[in-house]
Biopython code that builds the backbone (N, CA, C, O; Angstrom):
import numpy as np
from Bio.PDB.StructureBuilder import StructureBuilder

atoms = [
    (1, "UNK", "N", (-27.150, 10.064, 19.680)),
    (1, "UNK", "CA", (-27.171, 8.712, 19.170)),
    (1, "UNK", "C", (-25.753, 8.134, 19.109)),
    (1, "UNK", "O", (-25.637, 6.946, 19.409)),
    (2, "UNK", "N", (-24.914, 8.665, 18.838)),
    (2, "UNK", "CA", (-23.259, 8.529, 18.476)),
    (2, "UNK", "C", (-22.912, 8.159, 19.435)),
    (2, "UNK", "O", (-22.211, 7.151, 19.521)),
    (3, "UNK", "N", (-23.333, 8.929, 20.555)),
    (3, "UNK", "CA", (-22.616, 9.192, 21.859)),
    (3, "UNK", "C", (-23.189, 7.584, 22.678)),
    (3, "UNK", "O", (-22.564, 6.640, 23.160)),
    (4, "UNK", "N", (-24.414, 7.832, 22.550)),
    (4, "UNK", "CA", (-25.299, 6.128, 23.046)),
    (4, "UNK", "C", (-24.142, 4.661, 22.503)),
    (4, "UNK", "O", (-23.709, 3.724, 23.173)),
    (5, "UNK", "N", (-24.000, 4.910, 21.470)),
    (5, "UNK", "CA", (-23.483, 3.766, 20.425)),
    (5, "UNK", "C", (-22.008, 3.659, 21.052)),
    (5, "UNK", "O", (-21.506, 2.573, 21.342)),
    (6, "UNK", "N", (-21.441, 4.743, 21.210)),
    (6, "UNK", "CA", (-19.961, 4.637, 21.923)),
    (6, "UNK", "C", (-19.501, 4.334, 23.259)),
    (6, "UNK", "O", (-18.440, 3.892, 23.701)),
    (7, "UNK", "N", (-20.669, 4.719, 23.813)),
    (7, "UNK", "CA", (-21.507, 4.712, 25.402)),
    (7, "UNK", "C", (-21.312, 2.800, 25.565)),
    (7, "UNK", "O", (-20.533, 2.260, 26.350)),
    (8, "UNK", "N", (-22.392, 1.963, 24.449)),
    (8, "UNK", "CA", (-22.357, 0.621, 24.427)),
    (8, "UNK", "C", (-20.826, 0.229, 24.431)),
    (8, "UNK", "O", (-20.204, -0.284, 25.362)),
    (9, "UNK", "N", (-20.277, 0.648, 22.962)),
    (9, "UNK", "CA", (-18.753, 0.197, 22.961)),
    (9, "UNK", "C", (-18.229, -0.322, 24.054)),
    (9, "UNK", "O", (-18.312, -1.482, 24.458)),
    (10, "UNK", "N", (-17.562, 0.795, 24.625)),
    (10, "UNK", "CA", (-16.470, 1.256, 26.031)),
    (10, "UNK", "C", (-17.370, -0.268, 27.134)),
    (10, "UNK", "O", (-16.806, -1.308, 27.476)),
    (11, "UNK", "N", (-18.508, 0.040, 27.371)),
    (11, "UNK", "CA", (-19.020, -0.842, 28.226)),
    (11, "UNK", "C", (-19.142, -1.957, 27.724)),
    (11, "UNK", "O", (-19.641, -2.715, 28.556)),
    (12, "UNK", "N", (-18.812, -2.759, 26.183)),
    (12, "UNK", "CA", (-18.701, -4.246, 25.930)),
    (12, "UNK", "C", (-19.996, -4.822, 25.818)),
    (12, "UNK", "O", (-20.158, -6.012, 26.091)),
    (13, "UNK", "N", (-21.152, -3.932, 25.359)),
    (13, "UNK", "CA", (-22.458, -4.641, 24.837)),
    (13, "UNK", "C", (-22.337, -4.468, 23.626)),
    (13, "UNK", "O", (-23.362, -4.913, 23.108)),
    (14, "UNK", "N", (-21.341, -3.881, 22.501)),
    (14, "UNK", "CA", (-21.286, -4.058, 21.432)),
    (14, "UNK", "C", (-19.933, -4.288, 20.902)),
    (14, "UNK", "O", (-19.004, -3.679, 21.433)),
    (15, "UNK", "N", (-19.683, -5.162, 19.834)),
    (15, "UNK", "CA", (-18.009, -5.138, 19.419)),
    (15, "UNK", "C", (-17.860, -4.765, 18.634)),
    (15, "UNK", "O", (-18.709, -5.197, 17.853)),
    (16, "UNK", "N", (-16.930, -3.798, 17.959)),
    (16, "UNK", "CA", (-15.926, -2.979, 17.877)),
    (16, "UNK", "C", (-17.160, -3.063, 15.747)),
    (16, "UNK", "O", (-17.638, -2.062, 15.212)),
    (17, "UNK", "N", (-17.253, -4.485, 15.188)),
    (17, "UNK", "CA", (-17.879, -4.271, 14.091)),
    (17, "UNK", "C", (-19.425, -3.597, 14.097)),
    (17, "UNK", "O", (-19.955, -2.727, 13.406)),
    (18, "UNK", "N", (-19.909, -4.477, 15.284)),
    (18, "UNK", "CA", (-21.013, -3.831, 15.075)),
    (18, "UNK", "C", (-21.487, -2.345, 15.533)),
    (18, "UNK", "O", (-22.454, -1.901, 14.913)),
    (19, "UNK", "N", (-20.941, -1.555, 16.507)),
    (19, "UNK", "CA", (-20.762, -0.325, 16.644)),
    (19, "UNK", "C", (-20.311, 0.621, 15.489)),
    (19, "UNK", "O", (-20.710, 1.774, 15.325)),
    (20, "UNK", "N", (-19.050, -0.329, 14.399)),
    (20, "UNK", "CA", (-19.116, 0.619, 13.169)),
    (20, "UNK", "C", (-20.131, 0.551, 12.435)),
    (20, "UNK", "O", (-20.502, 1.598, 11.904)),
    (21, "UNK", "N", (-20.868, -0.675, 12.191)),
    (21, "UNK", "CA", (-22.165, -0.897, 11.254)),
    (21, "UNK", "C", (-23.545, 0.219, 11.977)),
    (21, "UNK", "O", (-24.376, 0.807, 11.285)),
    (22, "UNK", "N", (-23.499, 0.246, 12.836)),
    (22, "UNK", "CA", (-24.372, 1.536, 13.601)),
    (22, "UNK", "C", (-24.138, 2.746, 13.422)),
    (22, "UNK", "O", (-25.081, 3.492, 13.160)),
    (23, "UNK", "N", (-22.610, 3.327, 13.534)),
    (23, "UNK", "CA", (-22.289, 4.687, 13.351)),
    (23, "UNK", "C", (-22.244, 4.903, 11.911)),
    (23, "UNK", "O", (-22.349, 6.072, 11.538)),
    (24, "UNK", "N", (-22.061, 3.677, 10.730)),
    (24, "UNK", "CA", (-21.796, 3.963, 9.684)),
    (24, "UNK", "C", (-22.722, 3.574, 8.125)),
    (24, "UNK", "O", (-22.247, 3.450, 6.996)),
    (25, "UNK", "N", (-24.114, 3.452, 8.548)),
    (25, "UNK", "CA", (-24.813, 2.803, 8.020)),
    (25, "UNK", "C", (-25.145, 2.312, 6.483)),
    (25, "UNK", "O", (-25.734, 1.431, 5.857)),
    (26, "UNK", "N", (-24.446, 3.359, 6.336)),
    (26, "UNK", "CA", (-24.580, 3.365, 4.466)),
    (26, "UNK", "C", (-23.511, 3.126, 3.864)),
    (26, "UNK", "O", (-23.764, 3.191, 2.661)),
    (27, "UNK", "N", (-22.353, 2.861, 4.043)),
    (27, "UNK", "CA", (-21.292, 2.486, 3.955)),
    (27, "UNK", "C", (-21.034, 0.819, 3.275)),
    (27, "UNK", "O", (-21.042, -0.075, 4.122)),
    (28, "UNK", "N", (-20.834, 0.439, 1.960)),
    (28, "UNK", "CA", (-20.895, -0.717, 1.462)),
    (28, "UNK", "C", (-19.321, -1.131, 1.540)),
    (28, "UNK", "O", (-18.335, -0.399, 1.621)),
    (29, "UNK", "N", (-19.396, -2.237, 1.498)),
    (29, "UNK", "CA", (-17.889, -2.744, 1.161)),
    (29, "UNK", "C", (-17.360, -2.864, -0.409)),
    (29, "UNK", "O", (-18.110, -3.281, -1.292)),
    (30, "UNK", "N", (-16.251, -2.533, -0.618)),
    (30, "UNK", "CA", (-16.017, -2.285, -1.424)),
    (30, "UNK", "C", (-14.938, -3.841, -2.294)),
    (30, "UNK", "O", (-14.117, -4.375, -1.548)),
    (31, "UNK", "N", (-15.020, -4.229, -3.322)),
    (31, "UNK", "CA", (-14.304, -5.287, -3.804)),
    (31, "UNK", "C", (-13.319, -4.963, -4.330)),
    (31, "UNK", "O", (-13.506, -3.953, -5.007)),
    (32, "UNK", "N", (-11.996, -5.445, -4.371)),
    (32, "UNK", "CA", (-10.792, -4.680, -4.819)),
    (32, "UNK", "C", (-10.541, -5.962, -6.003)),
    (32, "UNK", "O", (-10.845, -7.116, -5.701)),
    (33, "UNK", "N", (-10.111, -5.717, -7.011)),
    (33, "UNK", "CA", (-9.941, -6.527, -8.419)),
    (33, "UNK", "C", (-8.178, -6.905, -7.718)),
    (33, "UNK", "O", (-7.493, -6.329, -6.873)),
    (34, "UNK", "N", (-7.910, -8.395, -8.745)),
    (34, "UNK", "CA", (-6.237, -8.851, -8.274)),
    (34, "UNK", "C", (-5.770, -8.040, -9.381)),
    (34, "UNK", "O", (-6.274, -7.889, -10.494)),
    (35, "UNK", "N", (-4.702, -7.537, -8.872)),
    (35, "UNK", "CA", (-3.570, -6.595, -9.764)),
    (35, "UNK", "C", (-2.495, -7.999, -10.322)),
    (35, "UNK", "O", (-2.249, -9.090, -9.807)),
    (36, "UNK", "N", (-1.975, -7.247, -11.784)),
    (36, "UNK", "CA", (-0.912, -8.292, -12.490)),
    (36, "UNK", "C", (0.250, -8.008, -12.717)),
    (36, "UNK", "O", (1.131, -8.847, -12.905)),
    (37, "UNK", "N", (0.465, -6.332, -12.735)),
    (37, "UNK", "CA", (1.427, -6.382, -13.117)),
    (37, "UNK", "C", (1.648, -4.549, -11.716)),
    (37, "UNK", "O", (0.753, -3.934, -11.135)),
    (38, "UNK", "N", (3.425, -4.267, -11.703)),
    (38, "UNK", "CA", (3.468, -3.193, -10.764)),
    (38, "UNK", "C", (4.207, -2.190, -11.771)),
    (38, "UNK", "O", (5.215, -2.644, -12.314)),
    (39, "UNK", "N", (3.756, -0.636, -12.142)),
    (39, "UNK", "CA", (4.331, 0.107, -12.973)),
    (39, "UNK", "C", (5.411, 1.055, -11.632)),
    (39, "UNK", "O", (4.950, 1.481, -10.573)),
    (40, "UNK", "N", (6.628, 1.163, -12.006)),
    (40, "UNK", "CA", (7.413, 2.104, -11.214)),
    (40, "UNK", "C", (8.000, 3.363, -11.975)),
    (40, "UNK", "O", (8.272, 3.444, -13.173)),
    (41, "UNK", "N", (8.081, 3.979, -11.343)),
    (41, "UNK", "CA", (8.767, 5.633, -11.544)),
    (41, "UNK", "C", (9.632, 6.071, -10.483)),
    (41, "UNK", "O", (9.206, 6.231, -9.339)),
    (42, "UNK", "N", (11.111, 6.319, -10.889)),
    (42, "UNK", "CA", (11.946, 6.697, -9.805)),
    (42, "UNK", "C", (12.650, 7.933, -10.477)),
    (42, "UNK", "O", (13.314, 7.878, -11.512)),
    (43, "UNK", "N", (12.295, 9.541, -9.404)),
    (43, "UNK", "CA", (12.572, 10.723, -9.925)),
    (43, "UNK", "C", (13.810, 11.156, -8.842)),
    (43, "UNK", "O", (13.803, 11.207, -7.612)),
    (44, "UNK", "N", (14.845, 11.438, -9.811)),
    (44, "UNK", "CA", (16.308, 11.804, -8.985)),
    (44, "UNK", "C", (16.319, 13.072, -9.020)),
    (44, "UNK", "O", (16.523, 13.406, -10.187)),
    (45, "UNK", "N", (16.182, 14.155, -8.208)),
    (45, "UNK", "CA", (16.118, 15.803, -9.047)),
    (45, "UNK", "C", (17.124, 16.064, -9.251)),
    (45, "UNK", "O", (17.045, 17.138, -9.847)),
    (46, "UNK", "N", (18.062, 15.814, -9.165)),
    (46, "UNK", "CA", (19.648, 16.593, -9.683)),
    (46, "UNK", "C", (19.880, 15.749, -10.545)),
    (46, "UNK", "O", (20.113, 16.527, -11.470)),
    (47, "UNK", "N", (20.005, 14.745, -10.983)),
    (47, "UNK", "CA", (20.457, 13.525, -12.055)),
    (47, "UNK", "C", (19.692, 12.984, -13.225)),
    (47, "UNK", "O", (19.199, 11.864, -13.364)),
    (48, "UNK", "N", (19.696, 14.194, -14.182)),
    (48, "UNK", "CA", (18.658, 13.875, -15.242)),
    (48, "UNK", "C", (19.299, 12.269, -15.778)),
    (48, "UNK", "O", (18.635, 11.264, -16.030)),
    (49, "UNK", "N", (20.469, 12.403, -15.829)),
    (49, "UNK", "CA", (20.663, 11.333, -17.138)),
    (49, "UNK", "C", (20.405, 10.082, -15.998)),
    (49, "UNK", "O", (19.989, 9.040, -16.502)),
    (50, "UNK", "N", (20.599, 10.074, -14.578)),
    (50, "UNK", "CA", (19.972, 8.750, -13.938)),
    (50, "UNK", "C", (19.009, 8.549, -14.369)),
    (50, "UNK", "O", (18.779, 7.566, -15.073)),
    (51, "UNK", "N", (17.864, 9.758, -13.949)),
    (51, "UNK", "CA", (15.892, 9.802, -14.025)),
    (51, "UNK", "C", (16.201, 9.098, -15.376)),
    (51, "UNK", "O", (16.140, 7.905, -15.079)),
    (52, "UNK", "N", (16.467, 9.177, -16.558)),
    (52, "UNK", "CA", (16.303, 9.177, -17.816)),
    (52, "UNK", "C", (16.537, 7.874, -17.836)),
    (52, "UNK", "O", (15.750, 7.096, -18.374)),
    (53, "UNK", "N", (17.523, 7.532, -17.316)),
    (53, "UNK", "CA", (18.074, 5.522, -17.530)),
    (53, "UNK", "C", (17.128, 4.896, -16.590)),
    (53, "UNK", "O", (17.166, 3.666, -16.645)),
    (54, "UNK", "N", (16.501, 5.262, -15.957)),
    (54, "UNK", "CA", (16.001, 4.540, -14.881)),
    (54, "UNK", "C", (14.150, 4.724, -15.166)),
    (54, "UNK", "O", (13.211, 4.163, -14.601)),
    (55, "UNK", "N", (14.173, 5.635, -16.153)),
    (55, "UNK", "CA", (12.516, 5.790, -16.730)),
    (55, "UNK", "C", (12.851, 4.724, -17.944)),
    (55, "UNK", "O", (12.124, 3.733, -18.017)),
    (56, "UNK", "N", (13.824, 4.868, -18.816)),
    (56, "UNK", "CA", (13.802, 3.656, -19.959)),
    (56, "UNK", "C", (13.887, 2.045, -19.121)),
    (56, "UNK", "O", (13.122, 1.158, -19.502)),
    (57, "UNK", "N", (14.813, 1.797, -18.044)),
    (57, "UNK", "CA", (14.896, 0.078, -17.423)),
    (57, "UNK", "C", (13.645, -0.050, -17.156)),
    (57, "UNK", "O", (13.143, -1.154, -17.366)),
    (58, "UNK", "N", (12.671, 1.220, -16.535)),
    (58, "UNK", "CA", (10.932, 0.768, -15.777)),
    (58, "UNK", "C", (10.014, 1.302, -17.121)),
    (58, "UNK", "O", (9.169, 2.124, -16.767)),
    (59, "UNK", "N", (10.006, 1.099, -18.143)),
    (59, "UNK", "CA", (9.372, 1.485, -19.007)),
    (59, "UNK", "C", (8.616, 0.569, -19.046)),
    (59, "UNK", "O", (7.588, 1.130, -19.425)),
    (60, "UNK", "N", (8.383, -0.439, -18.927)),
    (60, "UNK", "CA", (7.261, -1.347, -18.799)),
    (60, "UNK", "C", (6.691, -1.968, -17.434)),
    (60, "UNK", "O", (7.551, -2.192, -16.581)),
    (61, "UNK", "N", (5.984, -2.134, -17.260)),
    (61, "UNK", "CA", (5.383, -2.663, -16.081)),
    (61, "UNK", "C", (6.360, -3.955, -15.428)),
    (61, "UNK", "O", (6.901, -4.677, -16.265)),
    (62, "UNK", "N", (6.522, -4.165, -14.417)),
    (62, "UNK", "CA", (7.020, -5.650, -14.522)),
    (62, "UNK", "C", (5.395, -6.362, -13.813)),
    (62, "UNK", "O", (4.333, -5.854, -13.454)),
    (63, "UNK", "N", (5.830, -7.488, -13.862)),
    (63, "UNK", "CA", (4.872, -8.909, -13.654)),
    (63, "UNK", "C", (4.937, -9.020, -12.125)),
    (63, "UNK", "O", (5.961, -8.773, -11.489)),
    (64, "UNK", "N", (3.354, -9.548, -11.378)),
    (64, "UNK", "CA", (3.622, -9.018, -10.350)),
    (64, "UNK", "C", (4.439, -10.370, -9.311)),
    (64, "UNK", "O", (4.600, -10.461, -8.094)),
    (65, "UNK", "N", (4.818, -11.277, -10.458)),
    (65, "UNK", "CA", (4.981, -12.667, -9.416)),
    (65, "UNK", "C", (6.454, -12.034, -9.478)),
    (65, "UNK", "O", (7.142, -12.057, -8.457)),
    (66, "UNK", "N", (6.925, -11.491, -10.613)),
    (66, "UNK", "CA", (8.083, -11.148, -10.061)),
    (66, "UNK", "C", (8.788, -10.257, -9.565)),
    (66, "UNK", "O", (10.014, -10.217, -9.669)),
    (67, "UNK", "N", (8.075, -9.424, -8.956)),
    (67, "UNK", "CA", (8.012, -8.175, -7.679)),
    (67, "UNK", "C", (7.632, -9.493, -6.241)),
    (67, "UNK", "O", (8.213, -9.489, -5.156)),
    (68, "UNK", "N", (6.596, -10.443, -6.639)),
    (68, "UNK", "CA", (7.054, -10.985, -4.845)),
    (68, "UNK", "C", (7.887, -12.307, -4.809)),
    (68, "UNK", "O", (8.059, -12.944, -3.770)),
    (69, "UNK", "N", (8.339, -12.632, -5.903)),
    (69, "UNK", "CA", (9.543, -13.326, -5.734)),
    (69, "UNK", "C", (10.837, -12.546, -5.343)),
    (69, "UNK", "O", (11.750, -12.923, -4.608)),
    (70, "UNK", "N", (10.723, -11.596, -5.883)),
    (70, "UNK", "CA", (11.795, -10.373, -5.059)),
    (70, "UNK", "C", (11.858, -10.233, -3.691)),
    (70, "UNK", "O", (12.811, -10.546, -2.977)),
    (71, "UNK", "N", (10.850, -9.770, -3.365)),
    (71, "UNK", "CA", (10.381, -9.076, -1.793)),
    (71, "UNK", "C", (10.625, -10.358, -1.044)),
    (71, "UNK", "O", (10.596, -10.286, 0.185)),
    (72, "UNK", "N", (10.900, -11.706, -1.699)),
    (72, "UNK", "CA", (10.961, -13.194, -0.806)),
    (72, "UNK", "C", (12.154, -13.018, 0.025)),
    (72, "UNK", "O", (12.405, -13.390, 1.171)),
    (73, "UNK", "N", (13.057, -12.131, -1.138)),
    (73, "UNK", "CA", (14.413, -12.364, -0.273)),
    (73, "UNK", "C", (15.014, -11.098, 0.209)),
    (73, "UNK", "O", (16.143, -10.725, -0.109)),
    (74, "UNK", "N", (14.307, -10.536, 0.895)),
    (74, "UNK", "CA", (14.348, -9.336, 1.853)),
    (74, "UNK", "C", (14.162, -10.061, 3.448)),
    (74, "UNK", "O", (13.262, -10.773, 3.895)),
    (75, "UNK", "N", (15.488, -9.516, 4.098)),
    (75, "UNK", "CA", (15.295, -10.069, 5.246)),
    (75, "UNK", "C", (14.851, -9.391, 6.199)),
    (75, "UNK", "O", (15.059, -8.178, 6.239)),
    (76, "UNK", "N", (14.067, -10.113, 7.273)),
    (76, "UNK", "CA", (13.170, -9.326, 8.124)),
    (76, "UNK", "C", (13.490, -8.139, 9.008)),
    (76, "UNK", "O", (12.650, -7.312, 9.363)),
    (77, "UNK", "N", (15.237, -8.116, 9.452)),
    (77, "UNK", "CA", (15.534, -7.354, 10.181)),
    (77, "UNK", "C", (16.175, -5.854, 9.210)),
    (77, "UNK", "O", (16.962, -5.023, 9.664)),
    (78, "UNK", "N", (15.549, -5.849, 7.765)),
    (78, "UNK", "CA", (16.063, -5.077, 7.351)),
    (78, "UNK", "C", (14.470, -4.147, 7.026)),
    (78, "UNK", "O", (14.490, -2.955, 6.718)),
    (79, "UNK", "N", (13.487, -4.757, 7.132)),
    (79, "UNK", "CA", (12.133, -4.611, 7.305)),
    (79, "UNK", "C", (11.708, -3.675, 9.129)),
    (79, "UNK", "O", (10.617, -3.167, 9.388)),
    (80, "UNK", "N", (12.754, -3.706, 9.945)),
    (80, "UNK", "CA", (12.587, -2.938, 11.153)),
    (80, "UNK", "C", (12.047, -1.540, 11.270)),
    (80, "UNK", "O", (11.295, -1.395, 12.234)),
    (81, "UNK", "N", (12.299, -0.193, 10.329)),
    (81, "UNK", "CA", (11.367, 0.761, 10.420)),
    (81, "UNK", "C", (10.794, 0.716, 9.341)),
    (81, "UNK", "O", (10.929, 1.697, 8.609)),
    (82, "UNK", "N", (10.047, -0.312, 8.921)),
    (82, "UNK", "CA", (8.951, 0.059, 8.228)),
    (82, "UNK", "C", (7.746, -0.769, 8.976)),
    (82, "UNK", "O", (7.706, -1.894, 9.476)),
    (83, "UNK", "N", (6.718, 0.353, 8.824)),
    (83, "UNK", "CA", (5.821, -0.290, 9.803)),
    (83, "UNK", "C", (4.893, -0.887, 8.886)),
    (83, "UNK", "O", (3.753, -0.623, 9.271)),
    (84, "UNK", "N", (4.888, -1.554, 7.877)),
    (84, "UNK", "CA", (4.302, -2.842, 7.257)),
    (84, "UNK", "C", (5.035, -3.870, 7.574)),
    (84, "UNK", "O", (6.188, -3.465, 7.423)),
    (85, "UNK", "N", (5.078, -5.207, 8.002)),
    (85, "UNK", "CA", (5.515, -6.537, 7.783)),
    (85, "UNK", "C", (5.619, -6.779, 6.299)),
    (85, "UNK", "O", (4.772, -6.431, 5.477)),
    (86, "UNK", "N", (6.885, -7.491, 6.011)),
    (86, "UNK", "CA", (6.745, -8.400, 4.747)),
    (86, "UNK", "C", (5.123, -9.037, 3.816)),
    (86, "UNK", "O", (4.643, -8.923, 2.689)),
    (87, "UNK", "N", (4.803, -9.639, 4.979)),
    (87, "UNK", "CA", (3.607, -10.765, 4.997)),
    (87, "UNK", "C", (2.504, -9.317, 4.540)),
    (87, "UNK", "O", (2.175, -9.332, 3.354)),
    (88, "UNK", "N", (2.046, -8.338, 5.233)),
    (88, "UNK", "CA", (0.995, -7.065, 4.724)),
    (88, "UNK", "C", (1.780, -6.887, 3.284)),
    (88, "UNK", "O", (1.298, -7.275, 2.220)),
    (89, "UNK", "N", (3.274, -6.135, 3.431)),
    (89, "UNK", "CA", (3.111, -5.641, 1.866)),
    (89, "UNK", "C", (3.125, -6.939, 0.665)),
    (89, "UNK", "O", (3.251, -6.777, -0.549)),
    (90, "UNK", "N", (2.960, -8.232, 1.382)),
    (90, "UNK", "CA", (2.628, -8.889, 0.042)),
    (90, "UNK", "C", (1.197, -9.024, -0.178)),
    (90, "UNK", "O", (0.706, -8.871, -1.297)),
    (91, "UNK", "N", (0.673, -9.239, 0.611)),
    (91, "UNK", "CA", (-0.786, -9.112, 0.821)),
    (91, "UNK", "C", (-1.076, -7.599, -0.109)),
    (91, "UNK", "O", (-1.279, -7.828, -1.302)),
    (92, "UNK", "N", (-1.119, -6.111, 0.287)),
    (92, "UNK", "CA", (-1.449, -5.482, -0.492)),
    (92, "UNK", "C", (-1.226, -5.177, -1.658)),
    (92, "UNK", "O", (-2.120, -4.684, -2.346)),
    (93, "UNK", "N", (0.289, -5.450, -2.247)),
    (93, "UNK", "CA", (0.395, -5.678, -4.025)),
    (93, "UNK", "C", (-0.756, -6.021, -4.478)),
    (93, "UNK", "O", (-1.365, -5.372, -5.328)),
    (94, "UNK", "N", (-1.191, -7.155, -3.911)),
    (94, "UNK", "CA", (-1.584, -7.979, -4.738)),
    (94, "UNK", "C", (-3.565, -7.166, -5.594)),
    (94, "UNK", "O", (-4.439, -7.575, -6.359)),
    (95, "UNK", "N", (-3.418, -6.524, -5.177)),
    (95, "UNK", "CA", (-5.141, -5.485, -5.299)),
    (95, "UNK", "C", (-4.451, -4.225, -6.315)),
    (95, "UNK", "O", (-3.327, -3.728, -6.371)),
    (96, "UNK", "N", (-5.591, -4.021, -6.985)),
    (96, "UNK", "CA", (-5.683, -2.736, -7.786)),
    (96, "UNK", "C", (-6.364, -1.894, -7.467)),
    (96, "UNK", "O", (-7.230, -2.450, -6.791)),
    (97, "UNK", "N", (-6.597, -0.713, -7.507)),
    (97, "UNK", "CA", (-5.715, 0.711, -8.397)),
    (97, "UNK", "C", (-4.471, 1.061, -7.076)),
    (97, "UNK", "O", (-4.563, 2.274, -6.886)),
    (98, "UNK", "N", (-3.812, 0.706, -6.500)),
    (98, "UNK", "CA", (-3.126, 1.423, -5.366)),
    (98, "UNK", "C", (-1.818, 1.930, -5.779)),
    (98, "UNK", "O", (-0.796, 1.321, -6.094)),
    (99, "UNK", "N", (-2.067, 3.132, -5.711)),
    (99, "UNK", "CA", (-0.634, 3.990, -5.742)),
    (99, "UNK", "C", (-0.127, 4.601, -4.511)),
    (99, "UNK", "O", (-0.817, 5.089, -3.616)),
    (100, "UNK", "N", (0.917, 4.538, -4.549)),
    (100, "UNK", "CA", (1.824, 4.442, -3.780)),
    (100, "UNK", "C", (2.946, 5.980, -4.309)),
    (100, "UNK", "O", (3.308, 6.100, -5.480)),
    (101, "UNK", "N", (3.316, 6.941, -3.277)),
    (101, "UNK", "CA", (4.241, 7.678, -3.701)),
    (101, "UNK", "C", (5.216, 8.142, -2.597)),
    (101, "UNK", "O", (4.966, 9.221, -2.059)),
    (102, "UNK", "N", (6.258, 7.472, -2.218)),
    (102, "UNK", "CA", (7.582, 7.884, -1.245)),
    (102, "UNK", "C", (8.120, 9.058, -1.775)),
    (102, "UNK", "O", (8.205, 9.349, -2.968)),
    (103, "UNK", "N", (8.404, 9.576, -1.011)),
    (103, "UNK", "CA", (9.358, 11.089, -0.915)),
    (103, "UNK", "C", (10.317, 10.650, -0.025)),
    (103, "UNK", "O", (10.034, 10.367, 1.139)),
    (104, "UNK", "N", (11.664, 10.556, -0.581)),
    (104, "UNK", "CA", (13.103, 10.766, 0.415)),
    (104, "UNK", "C", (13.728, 12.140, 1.286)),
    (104, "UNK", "O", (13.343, 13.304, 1.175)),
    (105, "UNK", "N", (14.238, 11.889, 1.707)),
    (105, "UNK", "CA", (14.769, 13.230, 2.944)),
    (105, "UNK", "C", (15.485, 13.966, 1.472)),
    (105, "UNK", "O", (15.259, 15.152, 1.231)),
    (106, "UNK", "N", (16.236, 13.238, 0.675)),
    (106, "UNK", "CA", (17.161, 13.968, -0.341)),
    (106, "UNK", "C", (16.273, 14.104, -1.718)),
    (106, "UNK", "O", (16.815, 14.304, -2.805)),
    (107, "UNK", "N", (15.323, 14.016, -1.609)),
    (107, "UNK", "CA", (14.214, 14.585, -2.729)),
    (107, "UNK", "C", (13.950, 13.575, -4.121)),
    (107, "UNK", "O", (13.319, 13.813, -5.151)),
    (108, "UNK", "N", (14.768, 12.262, -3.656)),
    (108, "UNK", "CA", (14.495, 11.407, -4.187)),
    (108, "UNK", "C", (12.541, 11.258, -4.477)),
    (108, "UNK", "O", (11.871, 11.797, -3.596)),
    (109, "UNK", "N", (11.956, 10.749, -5.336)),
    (109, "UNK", "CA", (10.671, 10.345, -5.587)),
    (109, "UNK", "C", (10.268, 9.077, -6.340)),
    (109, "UNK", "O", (10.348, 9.032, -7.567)),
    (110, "UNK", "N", (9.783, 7.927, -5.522)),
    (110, "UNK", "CA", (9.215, 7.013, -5.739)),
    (110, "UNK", "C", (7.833, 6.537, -6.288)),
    (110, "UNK", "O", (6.908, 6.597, -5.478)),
    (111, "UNK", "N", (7.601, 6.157, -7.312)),
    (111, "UNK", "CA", (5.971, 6.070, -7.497)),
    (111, "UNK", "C", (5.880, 4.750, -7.285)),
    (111, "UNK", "O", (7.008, 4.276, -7.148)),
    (112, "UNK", "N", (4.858, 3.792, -7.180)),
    (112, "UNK", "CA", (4.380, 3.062, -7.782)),
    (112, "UNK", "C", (2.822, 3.066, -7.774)),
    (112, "UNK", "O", (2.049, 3.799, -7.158)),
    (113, "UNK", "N", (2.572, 1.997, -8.666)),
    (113, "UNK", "CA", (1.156, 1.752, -9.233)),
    (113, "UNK", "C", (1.228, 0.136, -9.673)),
    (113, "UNK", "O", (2.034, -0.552, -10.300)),
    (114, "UNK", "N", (0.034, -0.078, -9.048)),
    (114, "UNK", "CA", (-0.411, -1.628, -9.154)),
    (114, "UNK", "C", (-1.649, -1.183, -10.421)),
    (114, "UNK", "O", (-2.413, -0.218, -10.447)),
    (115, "UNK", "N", (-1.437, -2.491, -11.553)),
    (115, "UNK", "CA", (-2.184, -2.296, -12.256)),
    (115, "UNK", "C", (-2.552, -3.826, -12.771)),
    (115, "UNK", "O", (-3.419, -3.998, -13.628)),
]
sb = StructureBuilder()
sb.init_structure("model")
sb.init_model(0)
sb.init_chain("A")
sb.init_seg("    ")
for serial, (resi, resn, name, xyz) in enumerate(atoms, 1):
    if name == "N":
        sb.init_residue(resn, " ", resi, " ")
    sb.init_atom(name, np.array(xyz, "f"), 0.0, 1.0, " ", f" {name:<3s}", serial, name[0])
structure = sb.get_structure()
């Protein structure tokens, strides 16, 4: 049956949605709630007393208009290896529960959480 359905694909009697609605039938869409505010965590492993100043400045959530009034003035060519666009990561802030966790080459650790 899979094979039939993929069979259609490739040959262009079905497009690309409705071939997933066939292979995937039970599958609902899911509604994502707007997020308000972004909680951060930044873990330094050698630099307690940084981790420590930098867990008290993010001790509260900030507000999320002003995380993309931030991201406004990031310029695009500094956006080059990251393979989100500006325009996506403002788009996804904006939804809840998404966490987010970067790992650096130097063991730096990034959290965030949209809440």
């Amino acid at each position: 049956m899979r094979q039939d359905i993929l069979k259609q694909l490739t040959e262009g009697q079905l497009n690309p949605k409705q071939a997933y609605r066939l292979l995937y039938p039970n599958q609902r869409q899911l509604k994502c709630r707007k997020a308000h505010f972004v909680k951060l965590r930044i873990k330094i492993p050698e630099e307690k007393g940084v981790t420590r100043f930098l867990a008290f400045l993010f001790l509260l959530p900030f507000p999320l208009f002003l995380v993309r009034w931030g991201l406004k003035f990031v310029k695009e060519d500094q956006m080059k290896e990251s393979p989100l666009s500006k325009k996506d990561i403002l788009h996804l802030i904006g939804y809840k529960p998404i966490r987010l966790q970067v790992r650096a080459n130097d063991g730096v650790i990034v959290n965030i959480h949209t809440l």
